[in-house]
C-alpha positions as CSV (number, residue, x, y, z in Angstrom):
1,X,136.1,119.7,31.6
2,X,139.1,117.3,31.8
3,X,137.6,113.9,33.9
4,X,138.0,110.8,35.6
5,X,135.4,108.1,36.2
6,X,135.3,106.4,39.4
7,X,131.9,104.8,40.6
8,X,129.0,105.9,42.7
9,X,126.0,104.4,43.9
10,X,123.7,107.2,42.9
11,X,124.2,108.3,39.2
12,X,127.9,108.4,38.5
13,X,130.9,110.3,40.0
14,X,133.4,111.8,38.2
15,X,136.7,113.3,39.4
16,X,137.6,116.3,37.3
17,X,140.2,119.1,36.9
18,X,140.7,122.8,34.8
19,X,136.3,123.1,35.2
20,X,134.6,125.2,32.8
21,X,132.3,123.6,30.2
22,X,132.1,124.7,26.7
23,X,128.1,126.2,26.8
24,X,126.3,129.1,26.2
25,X,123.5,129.9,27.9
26,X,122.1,129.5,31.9
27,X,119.6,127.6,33.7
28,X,119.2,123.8,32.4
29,X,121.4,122.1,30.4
30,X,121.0,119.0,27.2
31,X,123.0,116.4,25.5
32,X,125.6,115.7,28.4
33,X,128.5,113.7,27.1
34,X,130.9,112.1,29.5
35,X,133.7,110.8,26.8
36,X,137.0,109.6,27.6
37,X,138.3,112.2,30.5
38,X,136.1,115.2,29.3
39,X,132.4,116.0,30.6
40,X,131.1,118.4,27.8
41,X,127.6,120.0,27.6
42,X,125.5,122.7,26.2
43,X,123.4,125.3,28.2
44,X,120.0,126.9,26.9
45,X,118.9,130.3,28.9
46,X,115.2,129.9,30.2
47,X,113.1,131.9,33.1
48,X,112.8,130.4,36.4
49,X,109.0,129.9,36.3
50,X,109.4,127.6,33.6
51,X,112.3,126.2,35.2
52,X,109.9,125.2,37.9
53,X,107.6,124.1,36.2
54,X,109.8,121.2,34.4
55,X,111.1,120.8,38.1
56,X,107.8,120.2,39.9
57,X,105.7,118.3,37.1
58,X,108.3,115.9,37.4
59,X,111.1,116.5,35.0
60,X,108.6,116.3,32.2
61,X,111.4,116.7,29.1
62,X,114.0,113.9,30.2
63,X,116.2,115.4,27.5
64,X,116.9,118.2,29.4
65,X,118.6,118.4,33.1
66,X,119.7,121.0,35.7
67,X,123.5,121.3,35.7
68,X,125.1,123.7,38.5
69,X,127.9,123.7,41.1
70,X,128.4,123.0,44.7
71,X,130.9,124.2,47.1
72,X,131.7,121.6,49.5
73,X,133.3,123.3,52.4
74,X,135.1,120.8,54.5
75,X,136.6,122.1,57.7
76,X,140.1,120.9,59.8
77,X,138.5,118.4,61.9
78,X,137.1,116.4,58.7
79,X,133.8,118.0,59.2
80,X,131.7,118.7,56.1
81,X,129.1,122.1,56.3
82,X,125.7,122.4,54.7
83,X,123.3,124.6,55.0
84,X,119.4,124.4,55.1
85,X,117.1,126.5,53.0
86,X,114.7,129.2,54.3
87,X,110.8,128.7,53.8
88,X,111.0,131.7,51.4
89,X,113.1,129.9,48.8
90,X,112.2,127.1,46.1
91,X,114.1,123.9,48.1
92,X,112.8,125.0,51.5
93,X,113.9,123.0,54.5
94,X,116.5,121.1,51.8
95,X,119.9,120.7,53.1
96,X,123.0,121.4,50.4
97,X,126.3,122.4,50.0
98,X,126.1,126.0,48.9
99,X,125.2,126.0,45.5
100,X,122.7,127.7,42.8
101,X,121.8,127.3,39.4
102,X,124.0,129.3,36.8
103,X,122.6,132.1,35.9
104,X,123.7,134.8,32.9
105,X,125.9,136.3,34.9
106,X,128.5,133.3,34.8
107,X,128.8,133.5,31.5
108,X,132.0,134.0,30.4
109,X,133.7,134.3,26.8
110,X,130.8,131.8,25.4
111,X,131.1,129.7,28.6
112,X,129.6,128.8,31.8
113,X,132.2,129.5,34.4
114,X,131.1,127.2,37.4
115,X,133.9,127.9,39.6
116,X,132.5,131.7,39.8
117,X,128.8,130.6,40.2
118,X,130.0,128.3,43.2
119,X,132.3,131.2,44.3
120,X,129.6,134.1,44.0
121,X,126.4,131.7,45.5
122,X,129.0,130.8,48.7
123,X,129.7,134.7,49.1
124,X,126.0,135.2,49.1
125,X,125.0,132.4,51.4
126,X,127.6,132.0,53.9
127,X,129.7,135.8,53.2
128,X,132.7,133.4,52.8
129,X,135.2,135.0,50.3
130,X,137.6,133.0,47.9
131,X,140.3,134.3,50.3
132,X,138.8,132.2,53.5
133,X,139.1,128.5,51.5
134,X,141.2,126.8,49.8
135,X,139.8,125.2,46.5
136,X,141.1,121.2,45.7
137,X,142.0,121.5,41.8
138,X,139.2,118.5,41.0
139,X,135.6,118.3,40.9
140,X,133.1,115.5,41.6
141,X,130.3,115.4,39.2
142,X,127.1,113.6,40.6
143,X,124.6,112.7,37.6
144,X,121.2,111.4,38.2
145,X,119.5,111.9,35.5
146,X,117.8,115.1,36.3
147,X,120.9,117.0,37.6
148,X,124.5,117.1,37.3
149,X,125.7,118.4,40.7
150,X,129.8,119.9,39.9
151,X,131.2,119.5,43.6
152,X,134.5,120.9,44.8
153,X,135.9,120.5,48.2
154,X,136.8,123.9,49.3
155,X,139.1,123.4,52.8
156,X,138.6,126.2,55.3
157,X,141.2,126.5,58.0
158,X,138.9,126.1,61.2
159,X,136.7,123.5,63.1
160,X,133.5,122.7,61.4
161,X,132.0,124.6,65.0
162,X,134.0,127.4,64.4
163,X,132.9,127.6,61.0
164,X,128.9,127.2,62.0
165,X,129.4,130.1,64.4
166,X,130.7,132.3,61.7
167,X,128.3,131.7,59.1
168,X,125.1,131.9,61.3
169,X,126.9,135.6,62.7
170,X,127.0,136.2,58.9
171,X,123.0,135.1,58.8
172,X,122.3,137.1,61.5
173,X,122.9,140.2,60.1
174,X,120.8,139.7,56.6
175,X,117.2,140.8,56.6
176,X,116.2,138.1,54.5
177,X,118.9,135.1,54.3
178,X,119.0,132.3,51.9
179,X,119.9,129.4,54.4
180,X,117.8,129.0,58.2
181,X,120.4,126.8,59.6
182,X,124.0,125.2,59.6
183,X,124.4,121.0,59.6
184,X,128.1,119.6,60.3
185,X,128.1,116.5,58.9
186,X,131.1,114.2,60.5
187,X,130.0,110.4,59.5
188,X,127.3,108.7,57.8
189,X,125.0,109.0,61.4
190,X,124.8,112.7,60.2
191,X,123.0,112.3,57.1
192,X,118.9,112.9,56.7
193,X,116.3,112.7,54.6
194,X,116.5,116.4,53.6
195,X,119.7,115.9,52.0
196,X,119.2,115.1,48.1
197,X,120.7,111.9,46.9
198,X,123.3,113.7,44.8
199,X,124.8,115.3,48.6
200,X,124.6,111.9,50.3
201,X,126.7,110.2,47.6
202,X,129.0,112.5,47.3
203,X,129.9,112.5,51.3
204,X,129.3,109.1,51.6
205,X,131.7,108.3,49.3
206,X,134.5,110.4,50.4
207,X,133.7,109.1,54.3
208,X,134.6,105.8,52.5
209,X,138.2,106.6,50.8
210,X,139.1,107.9,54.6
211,X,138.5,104.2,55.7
């Protein structure tokens, strides 16, 4: 994954075109290596119990962290969309962009094809197609240690209302739906605590390059 550096408060941003990385596997992923404009790394397939596990007894192997994608739908009026998670799921009452980690079914020739995880968990989650956005050709990488959140900013040709009516129709016809509720975020007075760092920094930095 070609890259360029800029810097973040959280972790580290890095602007990025042509995504795919050259791994193998799903789930978590090791030995990160942001070198020159590339961000390379290597995925290992595990089951989600253990996943957990290494998630909620605090990230007990540091060499290993949780690599995935995030569509960051960003509407006309400026107006960024996340949406909360359901008490059924893992993250519950945790507000995101949609986003999920990669499972086998992204592989692709040998590699993990994050644009079609972020494309197939959005489907899922919202019932946006590819054919209702418009993907921007770079990604913003958010490393914390723990995670390496991929974001792209995926435009969608209507007010961020407009766009919260649509999706919760969408949720209203699931029987069981991933997300509880849709959050516009429009400035910085729109952020909470339920949003994880790696979100925040992302949108707080692109509020900034609009001032």
């Amino acid at each position: 994954m070609p890259v360029q550096r800029s810097g973040i408060e959280l972790g580290q941003e890095i602007n990025a075109s042509q995504p795919g990385i050259d791994a193998i596997g799903n789930r978590d992923v090791n030995d990160p290596v942001f070198a020159g404009e590339r961000l390379s790394a290597s995925y290992f397939e595990t089951d989600f119990a253990s996943f957990l596990a290494w998630r909620d007894w605090g990230f007990a192997d540091k060499d290993v962290f949780n690599g995935f994608g995030m569509g960051a739908l960003r509407c006309t009026d400026g107006a960024f969309v996340l949406g909360e998670m359901g008490q059924h799921t893992s993250t519950a009452g945790r507000i995101y962009f949609p986003s999920g980690t990669p499972d086998l079914d992204d592989v692709r020739d040998g590699a993990v094809d994050i644009s079609g995880s972020v494309a197939r968990e959005l489907e899922e989650e919202t019932g946006l197609a590819p054919g209702d956005y418009r993907s921007e050709p770079d990604w913003h990488c958010v490393y914390t240690g723990a995670a390496l959140a991929m974001i792209r900013i995926l435009h969608v040709d209507m007010t961020g209302d407009a766009l919260r009516a649509r999706i919760e129709a969408n949720l209203a016809l699931q029987q069981l739906p991933e997300l509880t509720a849709i959050h516009l975020v429009r400035g910085t007075r729109d952020l909470t605590a339920a949003m994880p760092g790696f979100v925040t920094a992302f949108i707080e930095a692109q509020l900034a390059r609009q001032t």
